[in-house]
MDTraj code that builds the backbone (N, CA, C; nanometers):
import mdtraj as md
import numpy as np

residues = "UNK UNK UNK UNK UNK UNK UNK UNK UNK UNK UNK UNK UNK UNK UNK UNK UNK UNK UNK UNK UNK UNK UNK UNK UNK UNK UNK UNK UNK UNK UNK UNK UNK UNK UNK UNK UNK UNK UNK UNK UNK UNK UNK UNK UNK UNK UNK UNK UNK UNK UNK UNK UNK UNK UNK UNK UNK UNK UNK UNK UNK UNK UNK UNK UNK UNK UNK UNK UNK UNK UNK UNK UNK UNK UNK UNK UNK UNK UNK UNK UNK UNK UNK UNK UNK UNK UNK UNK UNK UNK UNK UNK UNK UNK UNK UNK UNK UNK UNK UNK UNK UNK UNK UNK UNK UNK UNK UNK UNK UNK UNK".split()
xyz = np.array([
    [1.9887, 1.2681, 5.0437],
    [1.9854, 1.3848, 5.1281],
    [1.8588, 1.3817, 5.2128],
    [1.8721, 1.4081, 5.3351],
    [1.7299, 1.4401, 5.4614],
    [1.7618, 1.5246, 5.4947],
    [1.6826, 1.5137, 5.6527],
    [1.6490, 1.6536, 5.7099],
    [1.8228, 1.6777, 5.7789],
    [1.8846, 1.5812, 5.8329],
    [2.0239, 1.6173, 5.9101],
    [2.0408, 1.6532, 5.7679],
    [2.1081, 1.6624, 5.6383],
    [2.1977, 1.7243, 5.5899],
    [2.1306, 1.8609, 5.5325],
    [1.9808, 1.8778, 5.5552],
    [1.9160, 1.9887, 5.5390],
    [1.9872, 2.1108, 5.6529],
    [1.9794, 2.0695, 5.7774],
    [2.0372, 2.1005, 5.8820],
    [2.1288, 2.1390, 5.8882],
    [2.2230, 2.0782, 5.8590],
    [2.3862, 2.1102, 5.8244],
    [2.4222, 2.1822, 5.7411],
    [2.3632, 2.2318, 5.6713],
    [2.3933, 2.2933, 5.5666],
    [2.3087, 2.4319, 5.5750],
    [2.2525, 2.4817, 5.6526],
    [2.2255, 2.5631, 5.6860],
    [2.2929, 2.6444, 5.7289],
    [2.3697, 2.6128, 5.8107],
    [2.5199, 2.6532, 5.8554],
    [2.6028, 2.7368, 5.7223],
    [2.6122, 2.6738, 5.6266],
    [2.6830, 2.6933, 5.5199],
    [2.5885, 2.8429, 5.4412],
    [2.4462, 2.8543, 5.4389],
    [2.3883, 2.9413, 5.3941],
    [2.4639, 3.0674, 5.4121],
    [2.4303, 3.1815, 5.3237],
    [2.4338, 3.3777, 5.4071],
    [2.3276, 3.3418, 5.4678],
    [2.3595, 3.5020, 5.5585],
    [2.2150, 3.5653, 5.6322],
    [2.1179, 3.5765, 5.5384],
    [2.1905, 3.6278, 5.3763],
    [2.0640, 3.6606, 5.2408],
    [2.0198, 3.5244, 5.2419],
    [2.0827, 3.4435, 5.1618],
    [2.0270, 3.3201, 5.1556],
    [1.9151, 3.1948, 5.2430],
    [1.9969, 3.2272, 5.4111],
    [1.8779, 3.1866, 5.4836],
    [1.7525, 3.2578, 5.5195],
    [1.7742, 3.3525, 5.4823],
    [1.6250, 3.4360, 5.5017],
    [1.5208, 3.4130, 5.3770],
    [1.5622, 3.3744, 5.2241],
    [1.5143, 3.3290, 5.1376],
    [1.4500, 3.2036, 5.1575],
    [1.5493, 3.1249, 5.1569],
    [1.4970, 2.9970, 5.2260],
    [1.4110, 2.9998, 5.3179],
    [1.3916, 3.0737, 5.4500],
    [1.2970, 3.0462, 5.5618],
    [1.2125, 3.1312, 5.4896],
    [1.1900, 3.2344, 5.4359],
    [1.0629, 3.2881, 5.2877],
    [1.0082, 3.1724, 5.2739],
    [1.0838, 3.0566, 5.1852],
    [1.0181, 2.9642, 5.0922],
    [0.9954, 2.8432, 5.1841],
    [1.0002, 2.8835, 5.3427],
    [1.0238, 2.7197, 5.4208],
    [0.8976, 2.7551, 5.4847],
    [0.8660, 2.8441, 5.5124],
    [0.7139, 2.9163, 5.5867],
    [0.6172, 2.9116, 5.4952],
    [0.6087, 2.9288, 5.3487],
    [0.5239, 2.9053, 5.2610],
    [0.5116, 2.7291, 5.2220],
    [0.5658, 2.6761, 5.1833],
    [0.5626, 2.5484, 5.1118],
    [0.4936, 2.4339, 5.2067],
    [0.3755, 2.3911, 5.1503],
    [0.2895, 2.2715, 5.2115],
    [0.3110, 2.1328, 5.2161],
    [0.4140, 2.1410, 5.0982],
    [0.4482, 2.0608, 5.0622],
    [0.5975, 1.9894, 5.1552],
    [0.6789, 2.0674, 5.2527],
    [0.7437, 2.0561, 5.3602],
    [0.7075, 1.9681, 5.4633],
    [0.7541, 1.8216, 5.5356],
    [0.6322, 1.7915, 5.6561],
    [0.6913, 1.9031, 5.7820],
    [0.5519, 1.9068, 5.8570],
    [0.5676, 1.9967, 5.9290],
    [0.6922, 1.9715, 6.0291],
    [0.7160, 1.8319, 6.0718],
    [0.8134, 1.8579, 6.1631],
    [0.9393, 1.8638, 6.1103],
    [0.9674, 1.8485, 5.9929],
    [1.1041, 1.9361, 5.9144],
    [1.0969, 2.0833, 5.8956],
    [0.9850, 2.1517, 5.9115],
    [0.9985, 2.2585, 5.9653],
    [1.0256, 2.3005, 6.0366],
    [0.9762, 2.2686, 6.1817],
    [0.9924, 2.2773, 6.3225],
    [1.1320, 2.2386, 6.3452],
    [1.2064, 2.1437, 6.2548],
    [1.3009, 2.1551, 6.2834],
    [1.4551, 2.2440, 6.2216],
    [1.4123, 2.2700, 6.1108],
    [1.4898, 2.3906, 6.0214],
    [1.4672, 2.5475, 6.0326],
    [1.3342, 2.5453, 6.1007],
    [1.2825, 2.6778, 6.1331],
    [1.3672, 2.7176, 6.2166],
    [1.4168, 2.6965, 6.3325],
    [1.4616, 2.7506, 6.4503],
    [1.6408, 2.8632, 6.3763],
    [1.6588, 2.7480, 6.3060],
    [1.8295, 2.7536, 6.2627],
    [1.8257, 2.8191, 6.1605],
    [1.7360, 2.8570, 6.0850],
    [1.7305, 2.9314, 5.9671],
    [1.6957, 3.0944, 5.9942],
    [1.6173, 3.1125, 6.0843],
    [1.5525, 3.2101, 6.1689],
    [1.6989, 3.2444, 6.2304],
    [1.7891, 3.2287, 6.3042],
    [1.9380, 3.2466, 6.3840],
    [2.0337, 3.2759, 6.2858],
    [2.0217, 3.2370, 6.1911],
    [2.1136, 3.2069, 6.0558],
    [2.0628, 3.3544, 5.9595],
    [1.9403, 3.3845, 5.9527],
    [1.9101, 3.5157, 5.8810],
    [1.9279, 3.6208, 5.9906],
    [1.9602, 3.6536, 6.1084],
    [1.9367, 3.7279, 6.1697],
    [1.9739, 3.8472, 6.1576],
    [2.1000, 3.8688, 6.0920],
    [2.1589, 3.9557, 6.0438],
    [2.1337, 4.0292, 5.8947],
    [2.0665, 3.9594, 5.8110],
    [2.0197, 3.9792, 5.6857],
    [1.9823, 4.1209, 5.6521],
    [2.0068, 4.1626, 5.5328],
    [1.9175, 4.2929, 5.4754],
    [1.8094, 4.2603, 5.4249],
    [1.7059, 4.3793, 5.4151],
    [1.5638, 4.3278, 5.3549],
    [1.6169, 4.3020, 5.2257],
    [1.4678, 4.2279, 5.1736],
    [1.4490, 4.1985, 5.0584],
    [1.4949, 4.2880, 4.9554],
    [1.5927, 4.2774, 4.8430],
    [1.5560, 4.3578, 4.7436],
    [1.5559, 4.2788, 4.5952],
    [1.5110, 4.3642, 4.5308],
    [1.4148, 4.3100, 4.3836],
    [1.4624, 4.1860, 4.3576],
    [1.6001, 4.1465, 4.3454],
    [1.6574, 4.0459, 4.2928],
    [1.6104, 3.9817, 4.3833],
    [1.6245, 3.9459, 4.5109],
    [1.5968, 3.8798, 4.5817],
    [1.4390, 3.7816, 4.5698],
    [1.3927, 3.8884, 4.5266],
    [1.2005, 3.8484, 4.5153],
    [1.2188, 3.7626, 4.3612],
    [1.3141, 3.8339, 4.2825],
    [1.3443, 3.7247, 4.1536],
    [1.3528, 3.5820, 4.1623],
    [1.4299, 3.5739, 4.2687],
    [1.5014, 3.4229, 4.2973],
    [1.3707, 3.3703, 4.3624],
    [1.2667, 3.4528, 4.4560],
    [1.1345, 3.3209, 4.5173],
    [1.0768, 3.3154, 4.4281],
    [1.0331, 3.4319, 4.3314],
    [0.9523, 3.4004, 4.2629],
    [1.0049, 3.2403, 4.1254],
    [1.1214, 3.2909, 4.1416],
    [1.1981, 3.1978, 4.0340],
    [1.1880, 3.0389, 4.1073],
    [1.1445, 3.0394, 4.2589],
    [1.1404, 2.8753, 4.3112],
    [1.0145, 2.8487, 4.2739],
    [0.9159, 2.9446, 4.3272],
    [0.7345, 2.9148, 4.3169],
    [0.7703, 2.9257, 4.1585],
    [0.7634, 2.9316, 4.0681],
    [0.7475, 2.9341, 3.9375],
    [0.8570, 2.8930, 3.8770],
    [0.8873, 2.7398, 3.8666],
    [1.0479, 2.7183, 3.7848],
    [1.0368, 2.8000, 3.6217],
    [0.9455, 2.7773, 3.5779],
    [0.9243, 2.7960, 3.4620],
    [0.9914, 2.9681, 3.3879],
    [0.9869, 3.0427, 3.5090],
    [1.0652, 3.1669, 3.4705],
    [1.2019, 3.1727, 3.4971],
    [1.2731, 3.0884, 3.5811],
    [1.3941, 3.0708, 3.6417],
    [1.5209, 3.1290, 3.4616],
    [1.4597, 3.0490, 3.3870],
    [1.5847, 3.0923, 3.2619],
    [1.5794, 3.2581, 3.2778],
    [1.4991, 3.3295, 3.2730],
    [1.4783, 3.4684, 3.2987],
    [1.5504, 3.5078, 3.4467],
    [1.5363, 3.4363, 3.5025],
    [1.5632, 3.5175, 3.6651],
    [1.7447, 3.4969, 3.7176],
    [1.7435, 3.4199, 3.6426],
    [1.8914, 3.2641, 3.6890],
    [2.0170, 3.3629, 3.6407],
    [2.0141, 3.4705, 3.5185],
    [2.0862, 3.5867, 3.4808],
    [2.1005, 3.6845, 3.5968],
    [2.0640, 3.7097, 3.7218],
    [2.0327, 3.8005, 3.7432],
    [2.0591, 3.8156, 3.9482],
    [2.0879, 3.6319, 3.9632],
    [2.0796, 3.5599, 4.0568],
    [2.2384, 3.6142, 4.1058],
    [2.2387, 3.6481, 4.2377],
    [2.4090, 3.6355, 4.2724],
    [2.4331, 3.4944, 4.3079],
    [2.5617, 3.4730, 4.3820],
    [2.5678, 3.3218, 4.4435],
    [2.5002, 3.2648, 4.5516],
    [2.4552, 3.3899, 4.6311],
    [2.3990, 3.3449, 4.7793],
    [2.2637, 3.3224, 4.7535],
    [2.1968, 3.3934, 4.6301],
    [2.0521, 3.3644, 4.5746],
    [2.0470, 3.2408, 4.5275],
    [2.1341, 3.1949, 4.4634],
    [2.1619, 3.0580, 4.3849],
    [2.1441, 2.9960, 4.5054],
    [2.2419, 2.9888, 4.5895],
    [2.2409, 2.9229, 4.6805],
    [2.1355, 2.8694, 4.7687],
    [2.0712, 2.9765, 4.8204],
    [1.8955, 2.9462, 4.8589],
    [1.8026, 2.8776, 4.7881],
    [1.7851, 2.9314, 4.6465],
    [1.7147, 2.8612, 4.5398],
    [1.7876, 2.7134, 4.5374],
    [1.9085, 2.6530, 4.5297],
    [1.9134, 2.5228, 4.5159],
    [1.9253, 2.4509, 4.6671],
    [1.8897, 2.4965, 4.7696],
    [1.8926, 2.4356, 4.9118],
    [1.7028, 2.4066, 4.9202],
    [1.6606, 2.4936, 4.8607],
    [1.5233, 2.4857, 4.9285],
    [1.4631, 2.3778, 4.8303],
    [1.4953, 2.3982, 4.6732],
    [1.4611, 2.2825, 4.5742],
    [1.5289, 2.1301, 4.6120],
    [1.6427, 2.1262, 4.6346],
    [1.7038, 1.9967, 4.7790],
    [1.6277, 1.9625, 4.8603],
    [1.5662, 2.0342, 4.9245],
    [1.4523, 2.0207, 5.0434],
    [1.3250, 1.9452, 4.9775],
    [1.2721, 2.0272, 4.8884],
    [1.1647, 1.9593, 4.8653],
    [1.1568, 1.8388, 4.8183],
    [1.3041, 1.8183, 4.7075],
    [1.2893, 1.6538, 4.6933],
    [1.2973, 1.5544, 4.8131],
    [1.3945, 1.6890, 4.8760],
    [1.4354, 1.4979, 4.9868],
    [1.2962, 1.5179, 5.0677],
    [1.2377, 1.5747, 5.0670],
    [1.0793, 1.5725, 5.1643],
    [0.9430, 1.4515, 5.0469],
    [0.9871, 1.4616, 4.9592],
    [0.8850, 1.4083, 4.8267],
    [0.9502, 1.2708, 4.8777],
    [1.0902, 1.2366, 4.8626],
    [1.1323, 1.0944, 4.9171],
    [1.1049, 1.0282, 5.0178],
    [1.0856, 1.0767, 5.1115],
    [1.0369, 1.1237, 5.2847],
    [0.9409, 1.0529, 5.2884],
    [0.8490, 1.1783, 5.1998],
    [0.7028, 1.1108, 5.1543],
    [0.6648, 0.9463, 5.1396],
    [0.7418, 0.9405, 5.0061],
    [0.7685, 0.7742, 4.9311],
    [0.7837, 0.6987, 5.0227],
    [0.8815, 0.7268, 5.1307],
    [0.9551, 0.6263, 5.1632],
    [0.8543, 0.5666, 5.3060],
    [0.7671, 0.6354, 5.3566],
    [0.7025, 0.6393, 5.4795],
    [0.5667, 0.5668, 5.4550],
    [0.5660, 0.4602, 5.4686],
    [0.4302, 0.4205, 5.4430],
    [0.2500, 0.4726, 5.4846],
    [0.2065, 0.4950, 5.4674],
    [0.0449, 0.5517, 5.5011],
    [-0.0580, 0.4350, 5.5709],
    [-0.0519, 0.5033, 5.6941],
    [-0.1243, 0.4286, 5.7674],
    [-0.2823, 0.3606, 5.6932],
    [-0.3298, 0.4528, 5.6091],
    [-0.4603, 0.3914, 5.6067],
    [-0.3911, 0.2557, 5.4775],
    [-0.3025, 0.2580, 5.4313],
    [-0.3244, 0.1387, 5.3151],
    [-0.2830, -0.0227, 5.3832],
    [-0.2271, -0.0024, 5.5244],
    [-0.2367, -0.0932, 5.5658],
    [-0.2999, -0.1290, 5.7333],
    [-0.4282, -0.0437, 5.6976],
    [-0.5342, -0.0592, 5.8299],
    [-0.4419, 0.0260, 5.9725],
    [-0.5773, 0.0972, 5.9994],
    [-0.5160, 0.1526, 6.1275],
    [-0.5129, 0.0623, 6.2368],
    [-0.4770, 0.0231, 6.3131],
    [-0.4767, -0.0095, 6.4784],
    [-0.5602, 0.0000, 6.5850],
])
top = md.Topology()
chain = top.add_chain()
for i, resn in enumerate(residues, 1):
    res = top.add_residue(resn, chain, resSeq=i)
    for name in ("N", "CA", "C"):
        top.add_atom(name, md.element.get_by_symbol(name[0]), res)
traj = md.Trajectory(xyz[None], top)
């Protein structure tokens, strides 16, 4: 999985769900920036319609920033929360692979 099927599947999100996601896509450092720049736009169009936040909702980010409470929160999750929570955890691996896969200029001399 990359950034096109990150993309595509955005499409598939709710308005709840992509607004969670762009929550957890505006926070995370761990994102490279231009997979932001490029999921930002469509996720932002995709929540537009959304209701605010409510409690459950804050369950499910808090349940991404902290897996460790998720058995607690995961009861409590509708589908479109689920849904966000496992698109944005998708994201971060295929960005960690991204990572791997891209070699670093300084280990083989800059230019």
């Amino acid at each position: 999985m990359d950034l096109e099927f990150h993309v595509h599947k955005v499409q598939a999100l709710s308005p709840k769900a992509a607004k969670i996601a762009l929550r957890m896509l505006d926070r995370d450092p761990r994102v490279p920036t231009e997979w932001v720049m490029a999921l930002r736009p469509a996720l932002v169009e995709r929540s537009s319609e959304s209701e605010s936040f409510g409690s459950t909702d804050w369950m499910t980010i808090a349940a991404i920033e902290r897996p460790g409470i998720r058995r607690f929160t995961e009861r409590f999750e509708s589908r479109e929360q689920k849904h966000a929570r496992l698109w944005v955890l998708s994201l971060r691996t295929a960005s960690k692979r991204h990572d791997r896969a891209e070699p670093d200029a300084s280990s083989f001399g800059a230019l």
